[in-house]
C-alpha positions, 0 to 999 in steps of 0.5 A, a space after each residue: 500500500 502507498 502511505 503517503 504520510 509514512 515515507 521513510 527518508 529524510 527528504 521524505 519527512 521534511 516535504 510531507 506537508 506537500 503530499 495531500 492523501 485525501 482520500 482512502 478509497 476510489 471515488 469520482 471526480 465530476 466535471 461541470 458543464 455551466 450552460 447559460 441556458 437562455 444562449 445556448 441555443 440561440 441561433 441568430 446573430 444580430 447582436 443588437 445592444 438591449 435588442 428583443 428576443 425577436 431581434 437577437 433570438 433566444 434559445 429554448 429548452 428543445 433546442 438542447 437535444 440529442 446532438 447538444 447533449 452528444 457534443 457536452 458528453 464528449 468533453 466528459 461531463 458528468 453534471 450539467 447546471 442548467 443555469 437561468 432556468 428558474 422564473 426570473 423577472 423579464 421585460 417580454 410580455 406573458 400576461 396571456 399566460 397569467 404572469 404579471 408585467 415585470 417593471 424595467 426600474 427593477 430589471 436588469 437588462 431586458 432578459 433579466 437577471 436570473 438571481 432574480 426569482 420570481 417564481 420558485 415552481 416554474 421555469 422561464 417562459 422564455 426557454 420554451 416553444 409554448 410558454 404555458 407548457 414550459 415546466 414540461 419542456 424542462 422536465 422532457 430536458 430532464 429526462 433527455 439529459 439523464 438518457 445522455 448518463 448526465 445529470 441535472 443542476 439548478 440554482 437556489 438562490 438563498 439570499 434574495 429573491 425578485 422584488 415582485 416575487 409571485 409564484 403563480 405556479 405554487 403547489 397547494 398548502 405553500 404560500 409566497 414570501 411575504 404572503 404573511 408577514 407582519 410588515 408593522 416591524 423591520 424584524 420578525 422571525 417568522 417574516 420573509 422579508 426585513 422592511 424599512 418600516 413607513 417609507 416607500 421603496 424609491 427607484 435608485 438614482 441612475 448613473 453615468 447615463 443609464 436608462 432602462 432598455 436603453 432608453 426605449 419606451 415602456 409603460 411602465 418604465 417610468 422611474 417608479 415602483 410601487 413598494 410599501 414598506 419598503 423591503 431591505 435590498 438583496 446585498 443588504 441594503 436598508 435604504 429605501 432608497 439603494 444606491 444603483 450598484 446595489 442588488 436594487 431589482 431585489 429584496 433579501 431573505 430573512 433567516 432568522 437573523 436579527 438587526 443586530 446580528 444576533 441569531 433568532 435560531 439553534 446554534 449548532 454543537 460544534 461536535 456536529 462538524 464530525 458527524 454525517 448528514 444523518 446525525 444533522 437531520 436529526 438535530 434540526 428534527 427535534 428543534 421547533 418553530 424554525 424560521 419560515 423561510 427554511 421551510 420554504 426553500 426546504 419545500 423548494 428543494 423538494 419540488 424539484 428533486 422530485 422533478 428529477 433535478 439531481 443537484 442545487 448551485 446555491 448562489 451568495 452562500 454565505 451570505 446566508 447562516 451556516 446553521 440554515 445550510 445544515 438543515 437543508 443540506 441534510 435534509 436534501 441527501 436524506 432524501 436523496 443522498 447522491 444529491 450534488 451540491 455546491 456553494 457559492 463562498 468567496 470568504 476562506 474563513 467560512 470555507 470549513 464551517 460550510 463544509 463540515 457544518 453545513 454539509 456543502 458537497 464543494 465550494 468555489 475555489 475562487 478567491 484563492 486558487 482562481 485569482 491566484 491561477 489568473 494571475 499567473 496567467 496575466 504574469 502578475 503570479 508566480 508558480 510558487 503563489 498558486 502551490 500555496 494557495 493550493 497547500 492553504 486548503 490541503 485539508 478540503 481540498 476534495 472540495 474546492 471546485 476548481 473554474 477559470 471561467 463562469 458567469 460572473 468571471 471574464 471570458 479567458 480570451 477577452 482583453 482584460 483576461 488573457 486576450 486569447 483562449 490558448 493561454 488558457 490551456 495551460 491553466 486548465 491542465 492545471 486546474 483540472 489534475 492538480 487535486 481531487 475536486 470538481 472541474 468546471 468549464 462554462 459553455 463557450 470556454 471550449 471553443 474560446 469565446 470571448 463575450 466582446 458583444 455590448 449586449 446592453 446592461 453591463 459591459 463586454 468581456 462577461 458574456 451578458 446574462 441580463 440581455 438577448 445576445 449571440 455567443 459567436 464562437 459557440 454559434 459557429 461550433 452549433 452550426 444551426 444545431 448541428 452541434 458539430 463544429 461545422 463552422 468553426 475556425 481551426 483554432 477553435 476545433 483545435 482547442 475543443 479537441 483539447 477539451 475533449 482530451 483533457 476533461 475525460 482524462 481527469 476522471 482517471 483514478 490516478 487524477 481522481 483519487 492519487 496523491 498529490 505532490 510538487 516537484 518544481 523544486 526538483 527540476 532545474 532549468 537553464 534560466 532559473 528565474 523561467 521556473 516562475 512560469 513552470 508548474 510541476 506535480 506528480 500524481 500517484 496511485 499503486 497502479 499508475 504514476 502521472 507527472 504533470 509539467 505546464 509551460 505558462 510563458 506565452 513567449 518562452 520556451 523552456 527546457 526542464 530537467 527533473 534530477 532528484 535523488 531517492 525521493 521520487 523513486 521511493 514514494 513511486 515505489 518504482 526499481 531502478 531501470 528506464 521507463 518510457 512515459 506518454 503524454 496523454 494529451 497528444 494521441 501521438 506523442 511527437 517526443 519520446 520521453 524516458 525516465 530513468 531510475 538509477 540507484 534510487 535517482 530519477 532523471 528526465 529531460 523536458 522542452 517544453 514550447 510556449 503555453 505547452 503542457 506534457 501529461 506523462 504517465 508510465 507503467 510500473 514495469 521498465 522498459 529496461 530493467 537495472 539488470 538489462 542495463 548492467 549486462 549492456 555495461 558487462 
């Protein structure tokens, strides 16, 4: 058995601390498709700034079909989030439908923000073919994608809901947030909602010119909104009047925190941090009169886990209490307990109390490993910063997810990132084999879109969630739903290949379950200071052994010696002899690569290209044995 914390040489002892072992038997590694569903289908290309669906078109659940699915299995996807899916606030009119007028003042954009639920037990009438039959439709989606072997991910959106929240679609014996409040009181346990109490809700002043639809009329798009009392804002605002970069098209949710801070609530026994799920529910089984809002997003949660969704993306967790997250974490997997959940967190002080004490399958590893790993893609990072980053969550690192990019972050190929979506591709070797947790890749990433579109709210280089827009790059590859690359560029279906190779190759056990360990202070180079811009690992198993090596010079080459001494070797647990090592990531390896183990010291010769990355595994017998090697000499 490989013992990664009982290796015996002194080298050995002092690096312990690098080796992260974090797993004691075979488990999965899933990767995540984000699909901002409202784009992907869209096949028209007009690209008008704030232009109506009928202008800049919009992609339906049906459009998402077998040769859609087909093309988001072959990158080895094993969940998709269906984002945006969730009745947001529009502008398009659905009142045929029973659905009342949204009101521009408090929509973002004219498609409308998705973290601004209107209706929890219903879909967006935009991604349907007939909007009164649109919660079928993605049910039908549902079943489509479990036919393709993946599964299906939804957000909750905890923190806020839309300021005009009204579920038309509710199951009988639930009632709306707010139905039942006392709005008298800023504060009630039991209340949905905090209210500035006696003041009416005022629309924020706008800034730098900005006018709802881009100044097109509306009826009522009139700089008013009628709310009394008005409600605290989503991000926490009490103002009745929020300020324009406030989350004004929102209202937050009241959990059963006081003004002051102070819990209305159970604490949780600290002991709990040690205990599974079940011993949770339990906990939370014997408390009574919890805040109504648990409950109704407990009811949520239900609802569509009974339609089939196989997972929540819980956004702004943490600006809602650990202790809520115990109790609907828990009760989500004691009713299904492969329920895949993960957490929006960008605070590293609450990332173990929201895994140990709020039972969140993964978090965001934004704020360190993201930005650290954007950095060193801008040259504004070293190698050396993202190994500590990545050492500072050793002990959770199984559940960090790891992304470059996403629907709040800059696509890899705009401006303001890297300018061009091959620099991505070392980081994403990096990010995906480095550790044990989840990869996620956001639709258009595979082929390098670059979100340069002025879509109308907000600015380019963030394909817009708020507005009806084309995503060129992911247009060309659907090929008017062909799903084939028929129209790509060939740097697009090369980097798509590259996809396609990487991702699956994540899932091997050596990546998905090895241990891991540095040896950049292994190698050697001709120009030491070039080691700032090389990442190097090993991943192991007692099957497998996978050396990781990435160049993230976008004009350097490098040649790179590893040329250690009974280290390596020994936690390989490999005899001395030559070993031929194959990159995975080219079907035919245009180098030859051998390590050679000889008394216990490993040597390998490396050159690298600008942007290169090699994944080299080996088998455990040599291609030439030690024996071999002292008859030759003989």
């Amino acid at each position: 058995m490989l013992q990664s914390c009982q290796l015996v040489d002194d080298k050995a002892q002092a690096q312990t601390s690098q080796v992260i072992d974090v797993v004691t038997a075979r488990q999965s590694k899933p990767v995540v498709y984000q699909m901002f569903t409202r784009l992907y289908g869209n096949k028209q290309t007009a690209n008008i700034a704030w232009g109506t669906r009928d202008q800049n078109g919009v992609g339906k659940f049906d459009d998402i079909d077998t040769h859609a699915l087909n093309s988001i299995k072959q990158l080895g996807v094993t969940h998709v989030w269906y984002t945006g899916v969730l009745h947001h606030d529009v502008i398009a009119d659905y009142t045929e439908f029973g659905i009342s007028l949204d009101d521009p003042d408090v929509v973002k954009g004219r498609a409308g923000s998705p973290y601004a639920i209107k209706d929890y037990y219903n879909v967006n009438p935009d991604l349907a073919i007939n909007p009164a039959n649109r919660l079928a439709e993605f049910e039908t989606l549902i079943a489509r994608t479990h036919q393709h072997g993946m599964k299906v991910v939804i957000d909750i959106v905890p923190n806020h809901v839309a300021r005009n929240y009204q579920s038309v679609s509710k199951p009988d014996g639930i009632s709306d947030f707010g139905e039942h409040d006392d709005t008298s009181v800023e504060y009630a346990k039991h209340n949905n909602f905090y209210y500035v109490v006696g003041e009416q809700f005022k629309v924020p002043k706008s800034l730098d010119g900005y006018q709802p639809l881009g100044g097109e009329p509306h009826p009522l798009a009139d700089g008013q909104f009628a709310e009394f009392p008005a409600k605290w804002t989503g991000n926490g605002s009490r103002l009745a009047q929020p300020h324009f970069h406030d989350w004004y098209e929102t209202v937050k949710v009241n959990y059963g925190v006081r003004p002051d801070g102070s819990y209305d609530f159970p604490r949780l026994p600290a002991e709990l941090a040690e205990q599974d799920v079940r011993m949770h529910a339990e906990f939370w089984a014997k408390q009574q009169g919890l805040p109504d809002s648990w409950y109704k997003f407990r009811d949520i949660a239900y609802y569509w886990l009974d339609k089939g969704v196989d997972g929540f993306r819980y956004d702004m967790a943490e600006m809602v209490p650990v202790e809520f997250w115990s109790f609907l974490n828990s009760a989500i997997k004691m009713k299904n307990p492969d329920a895949f959940i993960l957490a929006e967190v960008y605070n590293p002080k609450l990332y173990r109390p929201y895994i140990q004490l709020g039972k969140m399958d993964y978090l965001y590893d934004k704020v360190g490993f993201y930005d650290t790993l954007k950095g060193l893609m801008q040259g504004k990072q070293t190698s050396q910063a993202l190994f500590d980053v990545f050492e500072d969550v050793a002990d959770i690192e199984s559940h960090m997810l790891h992304f470059l990019e996403n629907h709040d972050e800059q696509r890899i190929a705009s401006p303001e990132f890297a300018g061009n979506a091959q620099s991505g591709k070392p980081a994403m070797v990096v990010s995906a084999l480095i550790g044990q947790a989840p990869t996620m890749v956001y639709f258009g990433q595979e082929v390098g879109e670059a979100g340069a579109e002025t879509a109308g709210f907000g600015q380019p280089s963030r394909t817009s969630i708020f507005d009806y827009i084309g995503v060129p790059a992911h247009q060309r590859f659907m090929n008017h739903g062909a799903f084939d690359g028929g129209q790509s560029t060939e740097s697009e279906r090369q980097l798509l290949a590259f996809y396609r190779t990487l991702l699956p190759l994540s899932a091997q056990d050596v990546f998905a379950s090895g241990v891991y360990l540095l040896i950049n202070d292994m190698l050697d180079t001709p120009a030491k200071a070039s080691l700032d811009t090389i990442v190097a690992f090993t991943r192991f198993t007692e099957q497998a052994v996978a050396l990781v090596v990435s160049n993230f010079s976008t004009s350097q080459g490098a040649a790179v010696t590893l040329n250690e001494e009974n280290y390596l070797a020994t936690i390989w647990q490999l005899p001395d002899g030559v070993y031929s090592l194959r990159d995975q990531l080219t079907p035919v390896s245009a180098s030859q690569y051998l390590l050679t183990i000889e008394q216990g010291r490993a040597s390998l010769d490396l050159t690298l290209e600008p942007l290169q990355s090699v994944v080299l595994t080996l088998a455990r017998t040599p291609i030439f044995s030690a024996q071999h090697n002292n008859n030759k000499a003989q």
